[in-house]
ZAMITOR-573018 format. One line per 8 residues: for each residue x, y, z of N, C-alpha, C. Coordinates in nm, 4 decimals, always signed. Atoms other than C-alpha are relative to their C-alpha. Layout:
REM residues N
X:Y:Z:X:Y:Z:X:Y:Z; ...
REM end
This chain:
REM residues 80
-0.0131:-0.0947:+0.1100:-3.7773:-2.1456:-0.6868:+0.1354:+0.0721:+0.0136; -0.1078:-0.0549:-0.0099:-3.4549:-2.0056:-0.7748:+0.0111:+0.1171:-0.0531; -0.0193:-0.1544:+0.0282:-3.4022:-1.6204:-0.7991:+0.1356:+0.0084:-0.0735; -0.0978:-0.1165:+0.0543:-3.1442:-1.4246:-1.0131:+0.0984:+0.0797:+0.0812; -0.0520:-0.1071:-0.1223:-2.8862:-1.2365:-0.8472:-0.0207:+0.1219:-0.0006; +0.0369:-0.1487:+0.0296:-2.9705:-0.9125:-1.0255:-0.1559:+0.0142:+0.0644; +0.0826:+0.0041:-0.1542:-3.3261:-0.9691:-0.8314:+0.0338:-0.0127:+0.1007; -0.0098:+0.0198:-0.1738:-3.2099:-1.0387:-0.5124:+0.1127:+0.1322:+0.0292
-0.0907:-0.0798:-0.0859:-2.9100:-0.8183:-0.4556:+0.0115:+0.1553:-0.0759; +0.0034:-0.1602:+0.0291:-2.9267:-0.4036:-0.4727:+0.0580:+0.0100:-0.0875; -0.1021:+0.0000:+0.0851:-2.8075:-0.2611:-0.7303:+0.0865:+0.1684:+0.0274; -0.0620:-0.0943:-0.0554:-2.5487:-0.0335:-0.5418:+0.0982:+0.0567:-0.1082; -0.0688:-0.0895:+0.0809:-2.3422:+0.2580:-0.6846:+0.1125:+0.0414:+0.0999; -0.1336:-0.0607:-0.0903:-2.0216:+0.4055:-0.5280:-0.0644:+0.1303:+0.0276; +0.0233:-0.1452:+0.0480:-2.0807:+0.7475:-0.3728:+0.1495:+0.0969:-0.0548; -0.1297:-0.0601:+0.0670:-1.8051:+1.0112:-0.5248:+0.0657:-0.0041:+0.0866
-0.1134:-0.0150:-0.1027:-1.5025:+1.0110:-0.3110:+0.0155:-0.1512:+0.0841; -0.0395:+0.0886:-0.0032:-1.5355:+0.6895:-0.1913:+0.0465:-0.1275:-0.0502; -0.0938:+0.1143:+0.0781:-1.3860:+0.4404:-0.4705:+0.1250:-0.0041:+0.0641; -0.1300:+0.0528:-0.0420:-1.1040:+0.2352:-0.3803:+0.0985:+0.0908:-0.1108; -0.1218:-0.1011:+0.0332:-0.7569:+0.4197:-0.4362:+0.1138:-0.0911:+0.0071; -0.1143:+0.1157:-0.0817:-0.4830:+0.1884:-0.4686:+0.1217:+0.1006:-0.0958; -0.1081:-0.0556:+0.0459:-0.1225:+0.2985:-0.4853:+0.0714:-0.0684:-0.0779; -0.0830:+0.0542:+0.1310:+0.0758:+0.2350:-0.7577:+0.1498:-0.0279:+0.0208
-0.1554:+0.0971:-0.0559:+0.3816:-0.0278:-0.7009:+0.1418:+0.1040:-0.1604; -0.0989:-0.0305:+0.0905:+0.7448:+0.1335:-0.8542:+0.0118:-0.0914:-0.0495; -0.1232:+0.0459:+0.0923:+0.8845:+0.0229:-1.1427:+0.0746:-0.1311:+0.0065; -0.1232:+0.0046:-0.0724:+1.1824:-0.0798:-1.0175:-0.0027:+0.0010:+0.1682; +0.0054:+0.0033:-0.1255:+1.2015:-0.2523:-0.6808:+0.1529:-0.0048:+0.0922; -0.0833:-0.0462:-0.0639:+1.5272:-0.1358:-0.6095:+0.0611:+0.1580:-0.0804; -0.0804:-0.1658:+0.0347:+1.7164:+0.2428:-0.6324:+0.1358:-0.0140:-0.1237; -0.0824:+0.0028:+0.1329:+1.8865:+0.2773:-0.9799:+0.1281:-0.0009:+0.0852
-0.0959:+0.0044:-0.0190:+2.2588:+0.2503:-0.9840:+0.0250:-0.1617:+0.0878; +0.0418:+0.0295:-0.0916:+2.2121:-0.0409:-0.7713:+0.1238:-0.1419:-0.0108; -0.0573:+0.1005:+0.0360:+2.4751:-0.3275:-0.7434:-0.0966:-0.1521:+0.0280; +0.0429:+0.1077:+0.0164:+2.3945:-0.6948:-0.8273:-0.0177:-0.0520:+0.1877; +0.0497:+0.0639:-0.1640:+2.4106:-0.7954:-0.4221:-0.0830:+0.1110:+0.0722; +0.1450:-0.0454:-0.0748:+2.1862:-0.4881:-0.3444:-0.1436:-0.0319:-0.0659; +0.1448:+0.0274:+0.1146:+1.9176:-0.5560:-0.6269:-0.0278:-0.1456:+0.1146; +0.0564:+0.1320:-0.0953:+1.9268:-0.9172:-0.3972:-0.0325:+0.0378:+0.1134
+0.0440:-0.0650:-0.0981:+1.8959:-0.7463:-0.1062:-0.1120:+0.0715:+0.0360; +0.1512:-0.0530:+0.0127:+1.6042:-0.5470:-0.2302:-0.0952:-0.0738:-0.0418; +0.0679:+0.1412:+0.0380:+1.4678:-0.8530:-0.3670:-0.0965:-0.0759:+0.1066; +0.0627:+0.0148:-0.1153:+1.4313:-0.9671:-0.0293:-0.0871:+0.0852:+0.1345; +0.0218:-0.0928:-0.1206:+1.3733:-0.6562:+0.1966:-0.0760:+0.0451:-0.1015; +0.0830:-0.0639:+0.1099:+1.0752:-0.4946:+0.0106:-0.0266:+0.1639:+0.1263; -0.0311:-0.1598:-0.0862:+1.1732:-0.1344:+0.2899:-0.0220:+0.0689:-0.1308; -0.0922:-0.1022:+0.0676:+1.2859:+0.0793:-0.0308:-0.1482:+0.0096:-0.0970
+0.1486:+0.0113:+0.0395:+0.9161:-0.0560:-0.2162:-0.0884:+0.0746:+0.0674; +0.0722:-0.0585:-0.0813:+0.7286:+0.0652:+0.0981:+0.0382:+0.1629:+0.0118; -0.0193:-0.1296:-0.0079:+0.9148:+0.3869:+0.1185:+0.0106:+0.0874:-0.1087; +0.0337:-0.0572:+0.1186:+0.8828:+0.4644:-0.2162:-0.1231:+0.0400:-0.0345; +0.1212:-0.0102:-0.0174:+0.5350:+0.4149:-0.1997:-0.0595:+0.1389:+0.0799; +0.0383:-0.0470:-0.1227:+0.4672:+0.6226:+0.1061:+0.0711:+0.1470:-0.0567; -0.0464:-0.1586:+0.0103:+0.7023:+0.9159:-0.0087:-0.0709:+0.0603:-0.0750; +0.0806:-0.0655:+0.1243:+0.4360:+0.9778:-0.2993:-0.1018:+0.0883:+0.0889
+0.0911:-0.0557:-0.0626:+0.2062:+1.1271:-0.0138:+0.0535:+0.1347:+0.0585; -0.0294:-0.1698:-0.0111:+0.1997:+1.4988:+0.0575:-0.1027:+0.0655:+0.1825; +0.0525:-0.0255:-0.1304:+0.0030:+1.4835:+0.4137:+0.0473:-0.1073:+0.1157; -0.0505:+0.0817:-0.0925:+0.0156:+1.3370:+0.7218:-0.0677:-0.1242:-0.0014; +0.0802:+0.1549:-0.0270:-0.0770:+0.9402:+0.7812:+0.0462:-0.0887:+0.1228; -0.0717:+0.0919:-0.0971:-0.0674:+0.7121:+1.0300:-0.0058:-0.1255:-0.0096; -0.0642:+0.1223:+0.0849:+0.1114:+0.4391:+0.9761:+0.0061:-0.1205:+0.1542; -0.0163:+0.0988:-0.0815:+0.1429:+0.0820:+1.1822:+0.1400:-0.0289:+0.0139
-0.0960:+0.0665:-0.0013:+0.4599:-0.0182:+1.2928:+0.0081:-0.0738:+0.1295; +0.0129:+0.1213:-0.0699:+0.5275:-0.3723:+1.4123:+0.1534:-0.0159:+0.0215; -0.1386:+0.0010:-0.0446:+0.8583:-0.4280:+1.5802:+0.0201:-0.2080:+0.0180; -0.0624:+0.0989:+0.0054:+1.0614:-0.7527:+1.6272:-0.1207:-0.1106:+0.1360; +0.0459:+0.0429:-0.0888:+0.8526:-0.8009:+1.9086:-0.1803:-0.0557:-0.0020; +0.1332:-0.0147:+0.0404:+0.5103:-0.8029:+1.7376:-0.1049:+0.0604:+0.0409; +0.1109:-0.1258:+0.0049:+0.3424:-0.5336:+1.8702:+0.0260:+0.1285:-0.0453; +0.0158:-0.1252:+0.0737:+0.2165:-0.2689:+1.6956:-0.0146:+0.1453:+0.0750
-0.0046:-0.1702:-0.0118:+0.2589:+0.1204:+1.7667:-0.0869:+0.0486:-0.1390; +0.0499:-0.0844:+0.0879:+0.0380:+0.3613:+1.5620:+0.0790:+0.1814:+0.0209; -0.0392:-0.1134:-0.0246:+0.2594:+0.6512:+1.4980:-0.0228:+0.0902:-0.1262; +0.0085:-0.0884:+0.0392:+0.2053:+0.9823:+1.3401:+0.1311:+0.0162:-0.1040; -0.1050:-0.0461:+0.0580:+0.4581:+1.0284:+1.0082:-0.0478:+0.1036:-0.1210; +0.0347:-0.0785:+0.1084:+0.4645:+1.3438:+0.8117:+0.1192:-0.0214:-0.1556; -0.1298:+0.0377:+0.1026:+0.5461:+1.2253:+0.4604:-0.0027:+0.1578:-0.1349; +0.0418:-0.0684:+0.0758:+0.6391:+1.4909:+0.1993:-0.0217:-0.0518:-0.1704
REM end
């Protein structure tokens, strides 16, 4: 006998405060004014994306950083 999925599986609700939050990608993935070999540059290096991102935050977070070496540090950055 084959069940329904709306029988078989809960029918769960979010509680308040926990819905997903996703940050919202700039625009523009490079800094206006920007010459034609940096726009390529930002093209490739997506730094200026991430720190654009990250500057939108008004507390502290801790962030992963992975070095050349591939291990990760968890350090403390206060973004404003």
């Amino acid at each position: 006998m084959e069940e329904k999925e709306d029988d078989v599986l809960p029918h769960l609700k979010p509680v308040p405060g926990t819905e997903l939050r996703f940050t919202q990608f700039p625009e523009r993935h490079f800094p206006e004014g920007s010459t034609p070999a940096e726009i390529t540059h930002h093209s490739l290096d997506s730094t200026y994306v991430l720190e654009t991102m990250v500057a939108k935050y008004t507390r502290c977070v801790f962030l992963l950083q992975c070095g050349r070496t591939g291990l990760c540090q968890q350090q403390l950055h206060r973004v404003h």
